[in-house]
ZAKOL-315181 format. One record per residue (C-alpha): x, y, z; residue number from 1; residue in three letters. Coordinates in steps of 0.001 Angstrom, whole numbers, plus 500000, padded with zeros to 6 digits. Each point is the difference from the previous one (the first is absolute). Last residue first. Layout:
+--------+--------+--------+------+------+
|      u |      v |      w | kelo | logu |
+--------+--------+--------+------+------+
|      X |      Y |      Z |  NUM |  Ala |
...
+--------+--------+--------+------+------+
//
This chain:
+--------+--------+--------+------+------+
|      u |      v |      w | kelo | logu |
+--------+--------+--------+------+------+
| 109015 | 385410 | 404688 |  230 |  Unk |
| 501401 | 496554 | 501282 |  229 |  Unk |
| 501881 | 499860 | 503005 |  228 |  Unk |
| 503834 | 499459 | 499880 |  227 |  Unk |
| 500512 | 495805 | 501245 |  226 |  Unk |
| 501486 | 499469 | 502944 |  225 |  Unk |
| 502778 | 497239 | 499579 |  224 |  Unk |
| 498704 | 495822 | 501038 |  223 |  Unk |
| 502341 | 499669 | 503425 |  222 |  Unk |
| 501679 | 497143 | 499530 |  221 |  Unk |
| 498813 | 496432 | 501615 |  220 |  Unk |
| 501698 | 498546 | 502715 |  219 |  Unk |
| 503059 | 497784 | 499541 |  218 |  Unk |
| 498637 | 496435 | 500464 |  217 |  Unk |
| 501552 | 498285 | 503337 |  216 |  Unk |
| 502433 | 497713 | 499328 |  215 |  Unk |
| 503064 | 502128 | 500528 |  214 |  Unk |
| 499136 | 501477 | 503100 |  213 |  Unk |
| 499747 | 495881 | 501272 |  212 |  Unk |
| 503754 | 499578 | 498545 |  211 |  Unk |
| 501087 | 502850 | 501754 |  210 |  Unk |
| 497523 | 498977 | 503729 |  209 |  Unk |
| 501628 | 496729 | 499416 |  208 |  Unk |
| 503619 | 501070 | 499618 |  207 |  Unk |
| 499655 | 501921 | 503115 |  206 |  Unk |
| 498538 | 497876 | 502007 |  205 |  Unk |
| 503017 | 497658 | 498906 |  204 |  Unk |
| 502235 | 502616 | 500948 |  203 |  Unk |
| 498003 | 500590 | 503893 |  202 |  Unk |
| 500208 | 495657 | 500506 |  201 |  Unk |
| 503715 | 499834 | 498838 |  200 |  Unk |
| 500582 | 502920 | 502573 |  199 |  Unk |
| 498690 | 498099 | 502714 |  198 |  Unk |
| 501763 | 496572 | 498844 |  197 |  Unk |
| 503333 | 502067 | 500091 |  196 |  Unk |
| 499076 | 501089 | 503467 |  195 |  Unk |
| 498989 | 496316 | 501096 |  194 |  Unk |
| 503458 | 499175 | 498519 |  193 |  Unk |
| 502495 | 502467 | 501537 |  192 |  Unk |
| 498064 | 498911 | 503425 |  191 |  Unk |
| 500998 | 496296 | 499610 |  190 |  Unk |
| 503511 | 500797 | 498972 |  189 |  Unk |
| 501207 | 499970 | 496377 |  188 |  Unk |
| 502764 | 497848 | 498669 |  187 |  Unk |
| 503445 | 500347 | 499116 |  186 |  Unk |
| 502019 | 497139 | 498703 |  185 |  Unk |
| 502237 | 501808 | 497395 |  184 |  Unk |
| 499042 | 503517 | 500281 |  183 |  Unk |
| 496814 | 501587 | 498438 |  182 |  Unk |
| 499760 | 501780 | 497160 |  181 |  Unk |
| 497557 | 502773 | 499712 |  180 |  Unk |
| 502079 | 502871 | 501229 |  179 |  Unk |
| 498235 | 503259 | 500679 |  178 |  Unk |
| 499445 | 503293 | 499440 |  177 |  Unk |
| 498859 | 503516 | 501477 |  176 |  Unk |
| 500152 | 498698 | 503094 |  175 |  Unk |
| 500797 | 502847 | 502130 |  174 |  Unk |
| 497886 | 502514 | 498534 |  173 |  Unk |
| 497409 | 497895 | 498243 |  172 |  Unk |
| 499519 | 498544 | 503658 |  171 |  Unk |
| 499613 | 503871 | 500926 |  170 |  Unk |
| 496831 | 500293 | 497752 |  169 |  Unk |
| 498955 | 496511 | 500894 |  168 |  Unk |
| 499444 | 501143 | 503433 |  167 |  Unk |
| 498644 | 502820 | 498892 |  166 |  Unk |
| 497195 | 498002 | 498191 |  165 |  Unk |
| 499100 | 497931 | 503021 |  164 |  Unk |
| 499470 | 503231 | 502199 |  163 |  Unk |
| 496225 | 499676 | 500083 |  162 |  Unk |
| 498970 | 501626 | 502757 |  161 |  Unk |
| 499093 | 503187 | 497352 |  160 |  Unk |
| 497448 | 497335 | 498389 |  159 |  Unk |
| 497118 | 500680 | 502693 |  158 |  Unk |
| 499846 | 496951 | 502407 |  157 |  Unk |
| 497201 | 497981 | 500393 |  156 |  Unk |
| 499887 | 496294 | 501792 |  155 |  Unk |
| 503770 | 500255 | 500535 |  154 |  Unk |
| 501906 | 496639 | 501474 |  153 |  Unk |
| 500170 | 498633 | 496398 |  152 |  Unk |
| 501964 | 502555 | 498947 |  151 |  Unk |
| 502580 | 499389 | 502111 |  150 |  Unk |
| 501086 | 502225 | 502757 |  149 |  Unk |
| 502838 | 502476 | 500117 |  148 |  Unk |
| 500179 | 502964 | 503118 |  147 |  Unk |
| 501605 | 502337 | 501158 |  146 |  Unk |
| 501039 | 501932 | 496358 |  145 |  Unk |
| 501480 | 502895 | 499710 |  144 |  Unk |
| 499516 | 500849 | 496434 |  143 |  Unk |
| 503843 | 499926 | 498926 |  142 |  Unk |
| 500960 | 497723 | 503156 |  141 |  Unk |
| 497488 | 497128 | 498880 |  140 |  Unk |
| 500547 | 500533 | 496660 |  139 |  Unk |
| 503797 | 499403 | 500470 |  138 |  Unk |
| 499098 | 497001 | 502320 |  137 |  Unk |
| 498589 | 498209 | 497552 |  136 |  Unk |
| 502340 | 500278 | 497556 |  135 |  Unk |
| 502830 | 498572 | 502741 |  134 |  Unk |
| 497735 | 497075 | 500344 |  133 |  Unk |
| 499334 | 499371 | 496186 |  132 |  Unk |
| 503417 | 499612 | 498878 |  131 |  Unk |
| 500699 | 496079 | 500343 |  130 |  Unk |
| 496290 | 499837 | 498514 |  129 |  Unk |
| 501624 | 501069 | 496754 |  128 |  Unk |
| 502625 | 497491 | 499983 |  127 |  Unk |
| 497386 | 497492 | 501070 |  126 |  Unk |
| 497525 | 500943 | 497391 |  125 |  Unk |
| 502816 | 499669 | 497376 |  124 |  Unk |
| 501162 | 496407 | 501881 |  123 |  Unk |
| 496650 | 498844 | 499234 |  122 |  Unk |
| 499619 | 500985 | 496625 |  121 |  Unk |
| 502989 | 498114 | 499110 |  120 |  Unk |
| 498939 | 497248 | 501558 |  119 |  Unk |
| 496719 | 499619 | 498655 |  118 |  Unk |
| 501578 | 500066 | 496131 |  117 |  Unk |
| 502407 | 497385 | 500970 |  116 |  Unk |
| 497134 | 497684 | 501314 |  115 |  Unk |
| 497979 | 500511 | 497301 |  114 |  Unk |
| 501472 | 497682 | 497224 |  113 |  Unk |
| 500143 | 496987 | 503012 |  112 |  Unk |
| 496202 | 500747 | 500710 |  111 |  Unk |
| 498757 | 499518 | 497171 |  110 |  Unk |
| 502058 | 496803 | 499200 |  109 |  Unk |
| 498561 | 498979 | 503268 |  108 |  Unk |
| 496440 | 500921 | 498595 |  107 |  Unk |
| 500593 | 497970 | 496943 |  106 |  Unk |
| 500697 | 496867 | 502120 |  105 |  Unk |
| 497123 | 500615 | 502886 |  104 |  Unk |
| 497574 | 500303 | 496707 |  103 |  Unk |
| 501410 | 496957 | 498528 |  102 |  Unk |
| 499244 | 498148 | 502584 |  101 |  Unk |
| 496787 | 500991 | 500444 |  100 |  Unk |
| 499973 | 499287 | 496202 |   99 |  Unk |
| 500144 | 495901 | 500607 |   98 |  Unk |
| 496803 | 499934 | 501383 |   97 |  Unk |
| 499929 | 497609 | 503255 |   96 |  Unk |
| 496213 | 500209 | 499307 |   95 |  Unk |
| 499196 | 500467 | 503159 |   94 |  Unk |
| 502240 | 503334 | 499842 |   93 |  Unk |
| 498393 | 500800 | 497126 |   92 |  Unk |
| 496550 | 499770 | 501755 |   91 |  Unk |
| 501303 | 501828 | 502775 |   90 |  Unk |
| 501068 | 502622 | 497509 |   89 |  Unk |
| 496884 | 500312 | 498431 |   88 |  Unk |
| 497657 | 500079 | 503089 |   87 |  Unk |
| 502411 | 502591 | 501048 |   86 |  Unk |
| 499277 | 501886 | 496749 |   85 |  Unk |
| 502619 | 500702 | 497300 |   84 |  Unk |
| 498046 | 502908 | 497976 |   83 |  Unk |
| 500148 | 500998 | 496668 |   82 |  Unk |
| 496213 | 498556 | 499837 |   81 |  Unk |
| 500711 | 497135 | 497769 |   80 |  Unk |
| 498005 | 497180 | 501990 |   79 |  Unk |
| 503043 | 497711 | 500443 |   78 |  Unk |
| 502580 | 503289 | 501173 |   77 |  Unk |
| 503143 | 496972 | 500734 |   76 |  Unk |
| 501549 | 500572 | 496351 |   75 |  Unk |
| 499876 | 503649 | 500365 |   74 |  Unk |
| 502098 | 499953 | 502444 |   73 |  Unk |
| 502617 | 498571 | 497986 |   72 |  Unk |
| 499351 | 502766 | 497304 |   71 |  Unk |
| 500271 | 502748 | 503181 |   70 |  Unk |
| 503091 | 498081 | 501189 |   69 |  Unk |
| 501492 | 500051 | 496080 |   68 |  Unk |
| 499035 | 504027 | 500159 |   67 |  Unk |
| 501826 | 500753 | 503287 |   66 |  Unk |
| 502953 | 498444 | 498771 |   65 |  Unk |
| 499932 | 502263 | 496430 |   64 |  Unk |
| 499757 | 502985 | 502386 |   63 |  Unk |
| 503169 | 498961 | 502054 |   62 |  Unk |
| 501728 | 499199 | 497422 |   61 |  Unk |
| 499299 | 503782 | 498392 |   60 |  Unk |
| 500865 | 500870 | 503878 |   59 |  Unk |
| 503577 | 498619 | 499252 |   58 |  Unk |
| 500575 | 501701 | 496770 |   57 |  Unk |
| 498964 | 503543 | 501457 |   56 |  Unk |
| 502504 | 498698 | 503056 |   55 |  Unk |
| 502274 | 503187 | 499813 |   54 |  Unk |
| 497430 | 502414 | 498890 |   53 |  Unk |
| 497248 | 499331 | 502585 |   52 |  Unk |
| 503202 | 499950 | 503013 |   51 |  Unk |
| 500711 | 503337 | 498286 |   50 |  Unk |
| 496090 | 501989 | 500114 |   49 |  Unk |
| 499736 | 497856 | 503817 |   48 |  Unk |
| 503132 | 502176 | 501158 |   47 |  Unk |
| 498714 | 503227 | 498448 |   46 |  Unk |
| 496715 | 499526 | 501475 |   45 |  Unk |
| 501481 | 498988 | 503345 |   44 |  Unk |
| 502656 | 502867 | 500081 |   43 |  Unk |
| 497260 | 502580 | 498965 |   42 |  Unk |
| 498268 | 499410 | 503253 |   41 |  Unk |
| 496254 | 499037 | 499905 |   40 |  Unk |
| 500325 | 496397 | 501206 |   39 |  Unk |
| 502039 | 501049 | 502783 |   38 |  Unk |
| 497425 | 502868 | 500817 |   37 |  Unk |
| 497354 | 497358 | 499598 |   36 |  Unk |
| 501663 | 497149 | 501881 |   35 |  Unk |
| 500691 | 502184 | 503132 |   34 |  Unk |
| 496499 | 501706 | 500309 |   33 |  Unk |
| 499883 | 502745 | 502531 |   32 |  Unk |
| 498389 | 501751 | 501875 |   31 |  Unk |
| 499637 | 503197 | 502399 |   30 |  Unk |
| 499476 | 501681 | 503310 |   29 |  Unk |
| 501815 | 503586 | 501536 |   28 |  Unk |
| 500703 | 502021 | 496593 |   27 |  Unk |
| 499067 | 500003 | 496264 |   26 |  Unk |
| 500722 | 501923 | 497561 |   25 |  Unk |
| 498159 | 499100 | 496793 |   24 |  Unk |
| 499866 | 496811 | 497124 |   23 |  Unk |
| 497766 | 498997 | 497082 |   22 |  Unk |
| 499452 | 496680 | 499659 |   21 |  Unk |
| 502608 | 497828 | 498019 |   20 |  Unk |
| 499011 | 497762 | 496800 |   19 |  Unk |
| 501364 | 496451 | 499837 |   18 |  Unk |
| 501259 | 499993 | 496318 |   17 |  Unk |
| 503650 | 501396 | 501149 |   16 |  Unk |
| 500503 | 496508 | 500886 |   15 |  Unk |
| 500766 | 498935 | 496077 |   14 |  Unk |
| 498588 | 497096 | 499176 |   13 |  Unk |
| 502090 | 496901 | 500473 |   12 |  Unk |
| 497802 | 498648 | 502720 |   11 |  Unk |
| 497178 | 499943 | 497045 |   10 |  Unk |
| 502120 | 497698 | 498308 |    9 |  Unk |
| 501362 | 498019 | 502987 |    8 |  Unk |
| 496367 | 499080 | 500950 |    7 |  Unk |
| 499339 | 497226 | 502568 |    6 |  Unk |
| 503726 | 500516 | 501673 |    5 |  Unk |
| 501213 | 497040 | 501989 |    4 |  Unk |
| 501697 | 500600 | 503626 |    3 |  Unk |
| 501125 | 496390 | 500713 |    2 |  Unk |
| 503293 | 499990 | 498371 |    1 |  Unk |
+--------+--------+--------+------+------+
//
């Protein structure tokens, strides 16, 4: 499978951890995003919540892979600055250093555990995706909508254009689940997996912005007034 996924962990975070702007009537021109309402939907986060469950023991592989490529990496870093360099690599690659090798052979393995775990997200967001037309058009007949750009084509729009949210309001609606196994032999199409690779990108923002909330020092309490002396 070519489509490879950088962070399964943080992909397995819930999607209802990409915050929604508020939402209004809207009428005449608005947007859209397609991978953040699908991304948003209960079906995905419910879907990703199972597929995390059923292959717990797989992505505990998965972790102990990635740590025997870091340790291998390691191995090439010669000035000990937890970073593989260019200079480095070419250097190893001079070398004809038997842990390039090793790398390419761990990273298979990688790859191989993940492969299952890729699919079955896939074929959620495709299941969900399957829906997203006939969502669509329910907001756009319940506001009355002319027009849908993307929201790239907008320089400023106020946030009532923004009809991303209802769209994953009625995706809840007629979606409200999904299957996360895959038939014998199915694969994804091209444009099921630059969407999946969208949404991968807005979870894994996600996950960092968490795990970045997390780090920062809680700010200091409030010291209680004190009752004035007499």
């Amino acid at each position: 499978m070519k489509i490879r996924n950088t962070a399964i962990a943080a992909a397995l975070l819930s999607a209802a951890a990409i915050s929604a702007p508020a939402t209004a009537q809207v009428s005449g021109i608005a947007t859209a995003d397609t991978s953040v309402a699908i991304a948003r939907s209960k079906a995905l986060g419910t879907a990703y919540q199972q597929i995390g469950t059923q292959y717990a023991a797989v992505a505990q592989q998965m972790q102990a892979k990635r740590q025997e490529i870091n340790n291998l990496n390691a191995q090439l870093d010669t000035n000990k600055d937890r970073e593989v360099t260019q200079a480095e690599l070419d250097a190893a690659v001079k070398a004809k250093s038997p842990v390039l090798a090793q790398i390419d052979a761990k990273q298979n393995e990688l790859n191989t555990l993940q492969d299952p775990v890729i699919l079955a997200q896939l074929y959620a967001v495709e299941q969900i995706a399957l829906k997203y037309e006939a969502a669509q058009q329910a907001v756009i007949t319940a506001k009355r909508i002319n027009v849908i750009l993307s929201p790239d084509a907008f320089v400023w729009a106020p946030e009532s254009v923004d009809v991303t949210a209802a769209i994953t309001a009625e995706l809840d609606k007629a979606v409200p689940s999904v299957p996360i196994t895959p038939p014998a032999g199915w694969r994804p199409s091209r444009q099921i997996g630059a969407l999946y690779q969208q949404i991968q990108q807005l979870i894994n923002a996600a996950a960092q912005q968490a795990a970045a909330a997390q780090q920062r020092p809680a700010a200091p309490a409030t010291p209680a007034a004190q009752p004035e002396s007499r």
